[in-house]
VMD Tcl script that builds the backbone (N, CA, C; Angstrom):
set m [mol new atoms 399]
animate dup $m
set s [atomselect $m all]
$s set {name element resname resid chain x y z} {
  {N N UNK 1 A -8.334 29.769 27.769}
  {CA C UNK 1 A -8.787 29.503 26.428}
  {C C UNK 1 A -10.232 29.959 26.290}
  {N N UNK 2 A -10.913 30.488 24.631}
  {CA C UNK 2 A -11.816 30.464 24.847}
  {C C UNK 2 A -12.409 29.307 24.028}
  {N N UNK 3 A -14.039 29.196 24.243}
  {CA C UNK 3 A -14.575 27.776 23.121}
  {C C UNK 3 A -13.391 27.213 22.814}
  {N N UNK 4 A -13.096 26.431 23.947}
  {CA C UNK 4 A -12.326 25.386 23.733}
  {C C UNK 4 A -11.035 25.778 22.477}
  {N N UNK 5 A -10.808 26.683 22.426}
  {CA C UNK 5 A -9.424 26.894 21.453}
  {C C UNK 5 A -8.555 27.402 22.282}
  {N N UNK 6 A -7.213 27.021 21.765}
  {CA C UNK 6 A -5.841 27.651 22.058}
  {C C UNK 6 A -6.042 29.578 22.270}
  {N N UNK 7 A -5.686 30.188 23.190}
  {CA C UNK 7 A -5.619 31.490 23.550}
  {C C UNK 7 A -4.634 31.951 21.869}
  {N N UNK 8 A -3.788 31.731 21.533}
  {CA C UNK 8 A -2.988 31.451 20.425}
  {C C UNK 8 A -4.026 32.170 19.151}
  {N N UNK 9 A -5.022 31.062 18.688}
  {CA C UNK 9 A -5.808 30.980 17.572}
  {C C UNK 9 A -6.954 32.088 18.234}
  {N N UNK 10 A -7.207 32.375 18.838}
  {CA C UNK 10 A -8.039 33.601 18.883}
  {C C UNK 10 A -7.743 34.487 18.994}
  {N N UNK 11 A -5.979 35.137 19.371}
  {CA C UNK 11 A -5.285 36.011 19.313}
  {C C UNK 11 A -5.481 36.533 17.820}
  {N N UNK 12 A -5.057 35.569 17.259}
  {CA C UNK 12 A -4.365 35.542 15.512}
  {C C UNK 12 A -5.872 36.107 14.833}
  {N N UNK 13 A -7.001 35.697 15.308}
  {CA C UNK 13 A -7.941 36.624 14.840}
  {C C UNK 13 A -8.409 37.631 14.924}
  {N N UNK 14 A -8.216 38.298 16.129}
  {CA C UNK 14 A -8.247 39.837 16.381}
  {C C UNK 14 A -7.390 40.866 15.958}
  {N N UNK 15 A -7.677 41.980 15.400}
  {CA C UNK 15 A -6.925 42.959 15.259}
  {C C UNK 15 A -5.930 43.501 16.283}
  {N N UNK 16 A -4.481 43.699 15.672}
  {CA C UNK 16 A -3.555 44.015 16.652}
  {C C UNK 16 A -4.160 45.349 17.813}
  {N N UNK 17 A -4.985 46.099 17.691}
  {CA C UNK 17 A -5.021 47.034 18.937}
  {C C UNK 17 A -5.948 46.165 19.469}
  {N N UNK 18 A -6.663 45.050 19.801}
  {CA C UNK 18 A -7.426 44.263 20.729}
  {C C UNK 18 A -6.268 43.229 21.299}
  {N N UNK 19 A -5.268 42.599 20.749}
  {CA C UNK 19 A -4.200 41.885 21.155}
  {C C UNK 19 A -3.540 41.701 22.569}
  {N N UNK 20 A -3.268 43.089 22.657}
  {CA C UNK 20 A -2.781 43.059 23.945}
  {C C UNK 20 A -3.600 43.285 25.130}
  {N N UNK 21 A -4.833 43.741 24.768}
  {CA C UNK 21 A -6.037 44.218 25.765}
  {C C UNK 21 A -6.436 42.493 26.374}
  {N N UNK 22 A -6.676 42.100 25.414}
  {CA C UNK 22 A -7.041 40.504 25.707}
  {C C UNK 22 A -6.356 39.454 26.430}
  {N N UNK 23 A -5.209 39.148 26.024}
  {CA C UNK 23 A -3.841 38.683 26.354}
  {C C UNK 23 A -3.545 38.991 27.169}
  {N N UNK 24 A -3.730 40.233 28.208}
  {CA C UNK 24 A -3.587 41.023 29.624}
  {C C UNK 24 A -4.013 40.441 30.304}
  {N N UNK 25 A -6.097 40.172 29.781}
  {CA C UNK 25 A -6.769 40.215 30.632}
  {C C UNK 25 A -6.337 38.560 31.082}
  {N N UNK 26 A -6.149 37.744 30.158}
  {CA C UNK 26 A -6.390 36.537 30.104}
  {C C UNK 26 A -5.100 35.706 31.267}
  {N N UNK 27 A -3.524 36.795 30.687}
  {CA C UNK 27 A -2.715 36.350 31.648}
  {C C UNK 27 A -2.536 36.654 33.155}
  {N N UNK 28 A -3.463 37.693 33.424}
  {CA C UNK 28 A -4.064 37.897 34.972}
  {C C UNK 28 A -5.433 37.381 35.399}
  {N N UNK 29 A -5.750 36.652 34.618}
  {CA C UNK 29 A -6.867 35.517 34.874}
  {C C UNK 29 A -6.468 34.343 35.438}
  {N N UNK 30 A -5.183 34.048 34.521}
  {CA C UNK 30 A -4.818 33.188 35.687}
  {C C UNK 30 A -4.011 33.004 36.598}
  {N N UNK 31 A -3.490 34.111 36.768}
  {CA C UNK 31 A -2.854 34.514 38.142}
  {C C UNK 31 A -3.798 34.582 39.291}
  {N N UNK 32 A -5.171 35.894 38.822}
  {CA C UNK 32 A -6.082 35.826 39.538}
  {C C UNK 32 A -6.854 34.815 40.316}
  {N N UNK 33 A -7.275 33.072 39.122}
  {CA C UNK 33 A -7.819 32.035 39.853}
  {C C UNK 33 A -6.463 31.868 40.863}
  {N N UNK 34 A -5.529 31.389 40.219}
  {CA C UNK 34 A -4.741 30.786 41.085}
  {C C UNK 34 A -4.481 31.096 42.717}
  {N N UNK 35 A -4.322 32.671 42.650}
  {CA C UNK 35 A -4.443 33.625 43.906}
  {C C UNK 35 A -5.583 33.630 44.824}
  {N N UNK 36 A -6.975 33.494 43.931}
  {CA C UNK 36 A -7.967 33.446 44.749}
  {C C UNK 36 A -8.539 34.850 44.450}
  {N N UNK 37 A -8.265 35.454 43.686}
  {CA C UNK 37 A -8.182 37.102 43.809}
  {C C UNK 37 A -9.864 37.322 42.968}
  {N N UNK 38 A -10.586 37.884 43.571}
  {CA C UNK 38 A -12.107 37.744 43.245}
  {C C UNK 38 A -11.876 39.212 42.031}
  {N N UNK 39 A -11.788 40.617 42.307}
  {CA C UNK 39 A -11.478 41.777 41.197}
  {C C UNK 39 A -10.367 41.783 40.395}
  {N N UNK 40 A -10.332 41.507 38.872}
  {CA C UNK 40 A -9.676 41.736 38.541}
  {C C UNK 40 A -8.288 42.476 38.526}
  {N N UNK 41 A -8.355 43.606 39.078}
  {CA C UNK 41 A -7.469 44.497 38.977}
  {C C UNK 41 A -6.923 44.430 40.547}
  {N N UNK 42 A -7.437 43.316 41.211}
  {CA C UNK 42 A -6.655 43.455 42.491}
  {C C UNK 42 A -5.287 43.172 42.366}
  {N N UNK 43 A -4.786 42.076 41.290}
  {CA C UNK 43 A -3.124 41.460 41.467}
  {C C UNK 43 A -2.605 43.201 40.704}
  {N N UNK 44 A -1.658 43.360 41.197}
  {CA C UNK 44 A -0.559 44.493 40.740}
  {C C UNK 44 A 0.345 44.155 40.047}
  {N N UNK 45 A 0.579 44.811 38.964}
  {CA C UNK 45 A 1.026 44.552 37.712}
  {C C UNK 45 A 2.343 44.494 38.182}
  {N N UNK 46 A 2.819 45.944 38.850}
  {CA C UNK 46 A 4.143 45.987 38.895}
  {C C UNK 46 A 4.997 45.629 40.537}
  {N N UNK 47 A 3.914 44.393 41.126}
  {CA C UNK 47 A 4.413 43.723 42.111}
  {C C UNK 47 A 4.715 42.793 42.442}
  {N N UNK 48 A 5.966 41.572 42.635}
  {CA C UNK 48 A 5.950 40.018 42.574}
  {C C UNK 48 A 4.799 39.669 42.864}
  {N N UNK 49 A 5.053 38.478 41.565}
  {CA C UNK 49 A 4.025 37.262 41.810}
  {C C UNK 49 A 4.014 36.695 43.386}
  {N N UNK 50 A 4.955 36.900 43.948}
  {CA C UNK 50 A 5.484 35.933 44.727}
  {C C UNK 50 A 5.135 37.000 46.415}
  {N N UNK 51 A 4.988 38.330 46.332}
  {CA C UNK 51 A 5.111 39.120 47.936}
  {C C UNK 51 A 3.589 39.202 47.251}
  {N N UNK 52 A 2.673 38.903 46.156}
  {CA C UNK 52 A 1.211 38.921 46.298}
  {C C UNK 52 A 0.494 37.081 46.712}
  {N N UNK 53 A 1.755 36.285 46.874}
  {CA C UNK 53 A 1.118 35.160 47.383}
  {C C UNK 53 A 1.430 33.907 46.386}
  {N N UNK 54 A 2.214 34.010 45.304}
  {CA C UNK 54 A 2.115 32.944 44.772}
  {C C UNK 54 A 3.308 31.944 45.238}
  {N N UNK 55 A 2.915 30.932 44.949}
  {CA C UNK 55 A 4.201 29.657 45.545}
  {C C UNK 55 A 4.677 29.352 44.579}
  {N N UNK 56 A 5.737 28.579 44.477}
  {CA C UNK 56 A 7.160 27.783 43.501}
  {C C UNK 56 A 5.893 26.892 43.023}
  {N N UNK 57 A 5.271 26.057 43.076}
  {CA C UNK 57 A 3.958 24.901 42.950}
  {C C UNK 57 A 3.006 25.702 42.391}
  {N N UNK 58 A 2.460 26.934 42.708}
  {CA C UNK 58 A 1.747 27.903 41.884}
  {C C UNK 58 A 1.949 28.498 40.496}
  {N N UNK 59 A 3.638 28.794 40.959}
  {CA C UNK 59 A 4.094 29.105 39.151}
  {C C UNK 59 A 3.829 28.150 38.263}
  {N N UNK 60 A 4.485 26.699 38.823}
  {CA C UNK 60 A 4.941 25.903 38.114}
  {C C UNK 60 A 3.127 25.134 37.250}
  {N N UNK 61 A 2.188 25.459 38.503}
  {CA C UNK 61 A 1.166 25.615 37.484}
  {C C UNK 61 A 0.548 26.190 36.228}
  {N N UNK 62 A 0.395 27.630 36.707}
  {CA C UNK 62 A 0.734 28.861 36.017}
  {C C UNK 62 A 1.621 28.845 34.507}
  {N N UNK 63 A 3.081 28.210 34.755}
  {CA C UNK 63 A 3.563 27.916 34.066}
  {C C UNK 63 A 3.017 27.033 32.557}
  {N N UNK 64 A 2.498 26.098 33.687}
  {CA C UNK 64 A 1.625 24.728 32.567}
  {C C UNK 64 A 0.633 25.364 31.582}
  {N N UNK 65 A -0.338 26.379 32.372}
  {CA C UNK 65 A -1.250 26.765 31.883}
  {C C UNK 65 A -1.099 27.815 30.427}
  {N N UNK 66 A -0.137 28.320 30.996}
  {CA C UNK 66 A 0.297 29.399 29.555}
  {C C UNK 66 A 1.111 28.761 28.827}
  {N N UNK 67 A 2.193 27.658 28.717}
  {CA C UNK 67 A 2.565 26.875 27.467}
  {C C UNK 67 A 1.248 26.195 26.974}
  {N N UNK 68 A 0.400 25.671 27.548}
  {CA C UNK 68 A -0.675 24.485 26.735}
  {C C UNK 68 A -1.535 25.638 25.914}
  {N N UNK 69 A -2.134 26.965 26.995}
  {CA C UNK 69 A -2.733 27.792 26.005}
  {C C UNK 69 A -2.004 28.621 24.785}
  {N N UNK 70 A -1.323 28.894 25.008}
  {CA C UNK 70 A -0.178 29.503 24.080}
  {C C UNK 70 A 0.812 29.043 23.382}
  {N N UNK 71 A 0.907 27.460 23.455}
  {CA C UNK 71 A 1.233 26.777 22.362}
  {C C UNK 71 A 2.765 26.820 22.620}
  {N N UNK 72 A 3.536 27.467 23.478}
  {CA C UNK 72 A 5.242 28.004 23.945}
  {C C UNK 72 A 5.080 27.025 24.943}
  {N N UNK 73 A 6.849 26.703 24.796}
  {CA C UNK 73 A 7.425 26.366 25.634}
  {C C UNK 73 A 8.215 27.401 26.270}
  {N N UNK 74 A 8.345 27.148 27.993}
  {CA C UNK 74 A 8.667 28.543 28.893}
  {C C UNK 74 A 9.797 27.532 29.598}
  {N N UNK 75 A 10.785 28.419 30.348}
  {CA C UNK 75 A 11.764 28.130 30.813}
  {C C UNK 75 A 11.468 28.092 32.527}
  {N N UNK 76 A 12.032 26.701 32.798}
  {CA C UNK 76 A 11.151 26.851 34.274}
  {C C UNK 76 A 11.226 27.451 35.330}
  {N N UNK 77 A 12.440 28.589 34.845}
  {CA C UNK 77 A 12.646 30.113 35.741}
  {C C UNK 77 A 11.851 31.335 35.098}
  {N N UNK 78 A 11.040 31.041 34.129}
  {CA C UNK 78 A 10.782 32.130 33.864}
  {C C UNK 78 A 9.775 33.171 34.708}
  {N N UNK 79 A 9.017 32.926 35.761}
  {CA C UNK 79 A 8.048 33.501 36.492}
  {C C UNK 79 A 8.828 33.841 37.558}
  {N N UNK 80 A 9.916 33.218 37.869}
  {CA C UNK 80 A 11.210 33.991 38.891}
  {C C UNK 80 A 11.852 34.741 38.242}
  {N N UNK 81 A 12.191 35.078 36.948}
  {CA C UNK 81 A 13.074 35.991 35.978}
  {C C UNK 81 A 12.164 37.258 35.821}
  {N N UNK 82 A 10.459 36.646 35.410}
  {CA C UNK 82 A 9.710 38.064 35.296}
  {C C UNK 82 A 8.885 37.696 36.244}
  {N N UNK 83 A 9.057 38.449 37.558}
  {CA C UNK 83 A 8.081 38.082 38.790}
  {C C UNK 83 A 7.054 39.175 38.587}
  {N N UNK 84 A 6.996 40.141 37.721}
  {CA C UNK 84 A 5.663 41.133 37.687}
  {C C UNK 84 A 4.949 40.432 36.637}
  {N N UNK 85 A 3.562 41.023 36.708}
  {CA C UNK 85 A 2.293 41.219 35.246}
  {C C UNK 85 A 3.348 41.754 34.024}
  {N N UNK 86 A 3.475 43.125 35.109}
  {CA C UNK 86 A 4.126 43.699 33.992}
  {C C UNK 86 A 5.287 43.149 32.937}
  {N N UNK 87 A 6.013 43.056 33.574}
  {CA C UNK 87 A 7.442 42.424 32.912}
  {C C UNK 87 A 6.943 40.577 32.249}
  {N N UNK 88 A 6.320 40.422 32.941}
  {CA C UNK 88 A 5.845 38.950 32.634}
  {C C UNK 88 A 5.166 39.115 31.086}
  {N N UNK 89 A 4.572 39.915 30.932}
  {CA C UNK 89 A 3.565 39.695 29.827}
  {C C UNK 89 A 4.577 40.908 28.691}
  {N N UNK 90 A 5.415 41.828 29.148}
  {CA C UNK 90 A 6.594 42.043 28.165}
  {C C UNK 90 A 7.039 41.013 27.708}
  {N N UNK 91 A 7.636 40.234 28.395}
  {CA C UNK 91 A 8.586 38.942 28.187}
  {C C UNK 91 A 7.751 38.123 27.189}
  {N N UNK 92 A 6.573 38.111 27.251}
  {CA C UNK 92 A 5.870 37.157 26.734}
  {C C UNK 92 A 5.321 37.202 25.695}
  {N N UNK 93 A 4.974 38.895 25.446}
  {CA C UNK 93 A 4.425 39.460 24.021}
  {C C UNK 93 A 5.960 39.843 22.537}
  {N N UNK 94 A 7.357 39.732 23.463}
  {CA C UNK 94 A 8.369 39.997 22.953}
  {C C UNK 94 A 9.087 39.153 21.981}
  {N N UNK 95 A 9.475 38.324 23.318}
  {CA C UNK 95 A 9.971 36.865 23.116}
  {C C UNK 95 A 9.244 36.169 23.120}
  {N N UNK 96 A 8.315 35.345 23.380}
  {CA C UNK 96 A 7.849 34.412 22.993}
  {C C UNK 96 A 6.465 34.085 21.758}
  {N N UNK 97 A 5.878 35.416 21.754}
  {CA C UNK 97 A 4.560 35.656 20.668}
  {C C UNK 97 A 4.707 37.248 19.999}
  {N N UNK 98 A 6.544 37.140 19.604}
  {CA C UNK 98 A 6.495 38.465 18.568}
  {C C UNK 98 A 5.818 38.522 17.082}
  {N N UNK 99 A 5.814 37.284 16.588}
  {CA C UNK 99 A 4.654 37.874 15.657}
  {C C UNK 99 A 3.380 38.121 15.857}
  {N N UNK 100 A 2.669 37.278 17.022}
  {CA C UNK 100 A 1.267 38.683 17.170}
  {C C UNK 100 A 1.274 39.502 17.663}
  {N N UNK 101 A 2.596 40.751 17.740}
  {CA C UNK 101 A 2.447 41.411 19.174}
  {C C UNK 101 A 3.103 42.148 18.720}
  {N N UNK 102 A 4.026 42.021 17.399}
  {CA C UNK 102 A 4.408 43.063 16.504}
  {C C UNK 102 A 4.179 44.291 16.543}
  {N N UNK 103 A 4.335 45.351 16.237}
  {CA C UNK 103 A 3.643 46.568 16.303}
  {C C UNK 103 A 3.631 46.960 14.196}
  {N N UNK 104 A 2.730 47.459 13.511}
  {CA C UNK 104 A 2.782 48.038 12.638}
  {C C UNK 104 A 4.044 48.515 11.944}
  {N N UNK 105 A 4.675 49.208 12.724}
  {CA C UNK 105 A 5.826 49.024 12.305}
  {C C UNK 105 A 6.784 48.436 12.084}
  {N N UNK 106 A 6.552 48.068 12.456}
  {CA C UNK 106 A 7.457 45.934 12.605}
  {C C UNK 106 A 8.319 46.296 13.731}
  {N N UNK 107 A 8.340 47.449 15.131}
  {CA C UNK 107 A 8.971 47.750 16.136}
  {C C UNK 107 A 7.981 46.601 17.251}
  {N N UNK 108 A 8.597 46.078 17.972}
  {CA C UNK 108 A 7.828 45.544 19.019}
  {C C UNK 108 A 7.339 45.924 20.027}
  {N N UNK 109 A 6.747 45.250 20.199}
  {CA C UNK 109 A 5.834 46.361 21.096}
  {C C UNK 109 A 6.229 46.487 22.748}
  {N N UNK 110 A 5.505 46.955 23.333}
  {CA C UNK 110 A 6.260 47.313 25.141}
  {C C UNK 110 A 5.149 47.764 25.789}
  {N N UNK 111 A 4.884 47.422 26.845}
  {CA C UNK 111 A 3.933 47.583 27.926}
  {C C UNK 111 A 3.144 49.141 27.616}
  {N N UNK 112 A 2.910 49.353 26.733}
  {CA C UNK 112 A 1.990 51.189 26.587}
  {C C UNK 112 A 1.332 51.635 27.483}
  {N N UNK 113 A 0.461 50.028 27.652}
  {CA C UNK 113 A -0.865 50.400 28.733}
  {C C UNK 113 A -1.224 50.172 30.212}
  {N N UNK 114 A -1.432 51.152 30.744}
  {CA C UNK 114 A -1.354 51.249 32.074}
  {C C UNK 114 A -2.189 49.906 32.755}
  {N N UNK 115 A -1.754 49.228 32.811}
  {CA C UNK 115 A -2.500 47.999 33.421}
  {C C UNK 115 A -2.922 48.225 35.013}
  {N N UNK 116 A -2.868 49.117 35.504}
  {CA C UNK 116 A -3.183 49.686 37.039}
  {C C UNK 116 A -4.568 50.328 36.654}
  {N N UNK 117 A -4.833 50.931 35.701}
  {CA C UNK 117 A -5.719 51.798 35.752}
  {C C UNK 117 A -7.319 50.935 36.185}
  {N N UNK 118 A -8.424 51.965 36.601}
  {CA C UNK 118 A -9.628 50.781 36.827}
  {C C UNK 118 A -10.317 50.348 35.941}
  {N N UNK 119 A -10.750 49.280 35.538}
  {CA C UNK 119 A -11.568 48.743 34.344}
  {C C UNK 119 A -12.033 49.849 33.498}
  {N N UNK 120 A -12.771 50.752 33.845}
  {CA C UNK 120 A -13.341 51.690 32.862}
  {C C UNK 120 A -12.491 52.661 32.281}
  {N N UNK 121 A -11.619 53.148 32.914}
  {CA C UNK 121 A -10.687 54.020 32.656}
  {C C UNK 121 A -9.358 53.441 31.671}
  {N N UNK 122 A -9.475 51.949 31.902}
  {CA C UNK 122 A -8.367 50.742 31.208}
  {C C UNK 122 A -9.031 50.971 29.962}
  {N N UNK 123 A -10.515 50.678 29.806}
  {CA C UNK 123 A -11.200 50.275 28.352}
  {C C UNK 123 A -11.170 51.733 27.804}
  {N N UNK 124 A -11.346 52.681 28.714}
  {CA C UNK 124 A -11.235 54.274 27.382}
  {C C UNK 124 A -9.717 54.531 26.528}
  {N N UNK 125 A -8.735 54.224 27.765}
  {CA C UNK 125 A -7.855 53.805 27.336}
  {C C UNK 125 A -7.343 52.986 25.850}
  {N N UNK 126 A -8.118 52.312 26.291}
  {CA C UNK 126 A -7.736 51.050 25.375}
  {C C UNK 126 A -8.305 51.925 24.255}
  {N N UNK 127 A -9.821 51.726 24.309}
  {CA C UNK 127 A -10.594 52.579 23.109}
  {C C UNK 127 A -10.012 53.703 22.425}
  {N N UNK 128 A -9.752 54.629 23.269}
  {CA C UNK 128 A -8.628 55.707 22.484}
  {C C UNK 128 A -7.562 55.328 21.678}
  {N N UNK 129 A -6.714 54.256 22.061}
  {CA C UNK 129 A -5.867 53.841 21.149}
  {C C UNK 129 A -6.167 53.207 19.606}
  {N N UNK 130 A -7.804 52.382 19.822}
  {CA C UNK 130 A -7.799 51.782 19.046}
  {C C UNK 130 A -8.550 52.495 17.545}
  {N N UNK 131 A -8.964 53.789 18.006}
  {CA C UNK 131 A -9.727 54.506 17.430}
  {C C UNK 131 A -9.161 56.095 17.461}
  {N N UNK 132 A -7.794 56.213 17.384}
  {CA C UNK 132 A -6.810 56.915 17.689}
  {C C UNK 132 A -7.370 58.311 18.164}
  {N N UNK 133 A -8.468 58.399 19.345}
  {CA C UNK 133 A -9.017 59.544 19.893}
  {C C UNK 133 A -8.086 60.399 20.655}
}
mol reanalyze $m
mol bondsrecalc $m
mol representation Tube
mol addrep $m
């Protein structure tokens, strides 16, 4: 969360090309505390939660943390159903927060952005999209 608000209500105020940049960072934040993982970009998007170290007691934290910030209720397989970043935060921008995650077209949206890439190369990224360079 930030200043004490729901991850939710500060979503809903940003413009959809900051949405998912944020929401990334935030749902490998807390993978990251949980892991111990000091660089961001150390957890791998497209590798179990679970062969990078997390426990059944870890999800089920994990779990807690993204229904209270995000206002959803999650199914208590769901971090065994989507054991990646990747697929995890599909699942999550799809089904569970499709109206902020919508795309313009009213098509939904799908993992675009290379979440591997390194911080700087993530934000030009990002920037290019949002400023259609």
């Amino acid at each position: 969360m930030t200043d004490n608000k729901p991850i939710i209500d500060v979503l809903s105020n940003m413009n959809r090309s900051e949405r998912f940049v944020f929401f990334e960072r935030f749902v490998r934040d807390q993978f990251n505390k949980h892991l111990h993982i000091v660089s961001p970009n150390n957890l791998l998007s497209d590798v179990s939660f679970f062969e990078q170290g997390l426990t059944s007691l870890g999800a089920t934290e994990i779990q807690y943390q993204l229904e209270h910030a995000c206002s959803i209720k999650l199914n208590s397989t769901t971090l065994f159903n989507f054991p990646t970043l990747e697929s995890l935060l599909t699942h999550l921008t799809e089904q569970q927060l499709p109206t902020l995650f919508d795309a313009p077209s009213g098509k939904k949206t799908t993992n675009k952005h290379d979440l591997s890439l390194p911080e700087d190369l993530y934000a030009k990224h990002v920037l290019s999209d949002i400023f259609n360079l």
